[in-house]
C-alpha positions as CSV (number, residue, x, y, z in Angstrom):
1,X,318.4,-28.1,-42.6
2,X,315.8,-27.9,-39.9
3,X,318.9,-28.1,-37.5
4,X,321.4,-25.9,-39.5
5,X,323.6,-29.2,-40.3
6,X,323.9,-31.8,-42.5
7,X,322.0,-35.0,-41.8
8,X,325.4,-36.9,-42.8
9,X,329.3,-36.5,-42.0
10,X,332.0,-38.0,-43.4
11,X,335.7,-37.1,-43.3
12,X,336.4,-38.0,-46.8
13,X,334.4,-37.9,-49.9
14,X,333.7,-41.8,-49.5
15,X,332.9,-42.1,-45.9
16,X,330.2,-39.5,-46.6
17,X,328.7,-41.5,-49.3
18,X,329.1,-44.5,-47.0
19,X,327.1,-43.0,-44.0
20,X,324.4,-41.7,-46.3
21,X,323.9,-45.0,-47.9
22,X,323.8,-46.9,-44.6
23,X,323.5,-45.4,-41.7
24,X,319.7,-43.8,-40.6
25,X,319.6,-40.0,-40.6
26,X,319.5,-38.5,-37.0
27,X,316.0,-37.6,-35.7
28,X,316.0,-35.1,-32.3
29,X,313.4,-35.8,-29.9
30,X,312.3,-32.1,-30.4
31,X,311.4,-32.7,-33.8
32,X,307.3,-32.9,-34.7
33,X,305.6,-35.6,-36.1
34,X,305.3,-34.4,-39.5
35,X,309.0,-33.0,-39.7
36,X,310.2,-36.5,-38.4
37,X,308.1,-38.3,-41.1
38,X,309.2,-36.5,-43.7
39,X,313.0,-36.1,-43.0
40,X,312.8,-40.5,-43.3
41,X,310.4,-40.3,-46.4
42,X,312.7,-37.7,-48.4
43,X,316.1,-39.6,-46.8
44,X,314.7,-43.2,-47.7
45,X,317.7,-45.6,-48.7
46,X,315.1,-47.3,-51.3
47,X,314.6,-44.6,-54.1
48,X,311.4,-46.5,-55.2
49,X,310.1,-45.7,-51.8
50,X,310.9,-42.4,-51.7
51,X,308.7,-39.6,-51.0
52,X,308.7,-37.8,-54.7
53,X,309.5,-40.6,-56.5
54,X,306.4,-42.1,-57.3
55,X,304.4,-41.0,-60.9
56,X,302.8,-38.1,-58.9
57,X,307.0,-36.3,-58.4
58,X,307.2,-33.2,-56.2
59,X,303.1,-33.3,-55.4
60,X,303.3,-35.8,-52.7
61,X,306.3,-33.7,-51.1
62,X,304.3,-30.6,-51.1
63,X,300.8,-32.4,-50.0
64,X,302.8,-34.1,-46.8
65,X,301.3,-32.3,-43.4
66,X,304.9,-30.7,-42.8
67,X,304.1,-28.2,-45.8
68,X,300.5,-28.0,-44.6
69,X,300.3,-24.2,-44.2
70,X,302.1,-23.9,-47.3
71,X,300.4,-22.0,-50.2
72,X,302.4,-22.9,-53.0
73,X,300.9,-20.9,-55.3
74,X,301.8,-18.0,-53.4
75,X,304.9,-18.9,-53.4
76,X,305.7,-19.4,-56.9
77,X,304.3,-16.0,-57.8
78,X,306.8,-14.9,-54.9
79,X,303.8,-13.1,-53.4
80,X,304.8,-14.8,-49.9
81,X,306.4,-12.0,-48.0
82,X,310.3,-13.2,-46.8
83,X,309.9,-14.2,-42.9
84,X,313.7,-12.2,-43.3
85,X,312.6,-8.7,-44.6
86,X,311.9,-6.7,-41.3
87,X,315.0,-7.6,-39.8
88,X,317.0,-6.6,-43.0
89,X,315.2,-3.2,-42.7
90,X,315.8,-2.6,-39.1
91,X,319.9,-3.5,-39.9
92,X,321.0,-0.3,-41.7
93,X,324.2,0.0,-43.7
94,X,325.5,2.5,-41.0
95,X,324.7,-0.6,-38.4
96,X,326.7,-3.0,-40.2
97,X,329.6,-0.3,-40.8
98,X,329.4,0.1,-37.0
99,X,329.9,-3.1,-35.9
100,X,332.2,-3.9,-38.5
101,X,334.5,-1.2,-36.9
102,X,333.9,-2.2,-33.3
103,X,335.4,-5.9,-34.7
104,X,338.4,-3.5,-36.2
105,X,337.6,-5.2,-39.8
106,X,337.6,-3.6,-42.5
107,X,334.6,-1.9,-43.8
108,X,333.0,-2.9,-47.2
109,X,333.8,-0.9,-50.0
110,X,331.2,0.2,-52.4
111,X,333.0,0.9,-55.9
112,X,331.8,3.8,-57.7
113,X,331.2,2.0,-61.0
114,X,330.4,-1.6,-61.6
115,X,333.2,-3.3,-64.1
116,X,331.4,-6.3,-64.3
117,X,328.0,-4.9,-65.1
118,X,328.1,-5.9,-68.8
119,X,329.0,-9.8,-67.9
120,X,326.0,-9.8,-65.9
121,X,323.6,-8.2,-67.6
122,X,321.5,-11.4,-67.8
123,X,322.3,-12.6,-64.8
């Protein structure tokens, strides 16, 4: 994820399960210590060695130095502001219908009334 793609490929269903059960996940030079040591401790072919598997679960994966600066506290009451939301602001509607016209798409359609709204209503 760190990369945008998949540590494994396969070209079928069981190559993919193949590579992920043999072959070592890719680690780029670029990487840091901590996010190199925890992609091969979460990616570990041996599940009983496995970062999270141990009695202590999902603690040792949020105690490992890459999540150091992590409050997850914070985070679980969503008080962690989105590292996403100032560029969503700065995009308006009127930007997006722009560029969507300079591509000569179509634009999005906004119905006037939601058919769908009762389906959802607990979604």
């Amino acid at each position: 994820m760190n990369t945008g793609n998949p540590p494994f490929k396969g070209q079928s269903e069981d190559l993919l399960f193949k590579a992920i059960c043999r072959k070592r996940p890719p680690i780029r030079k670029k990487f840091s210590v901590d996010l190199k040591h925890i992609i091969l401790r979460l990616l570990q072919k041996n599940p009983t060695k496995r970062l999270g598997s141990s009695a202590r679960g999902s603690t040792d994966v949020k105690e490992h130095l890459w999540f150091d600066e992590i409050d997850f506290d914070i985070l679980y009451t969503q008080q962690l502001p989105s590292p996403f939301y100032e560029n969503v602001l700065r995009k308006s509607l009127s930007d997006y219908r722009r560029e969507v016209l300079q591509r000569n798409e179509k634009p999005l359609v906004i119905a006037e009334e939601d058919d769908y709204i009762e389906m959802f209503k607990d979604f």
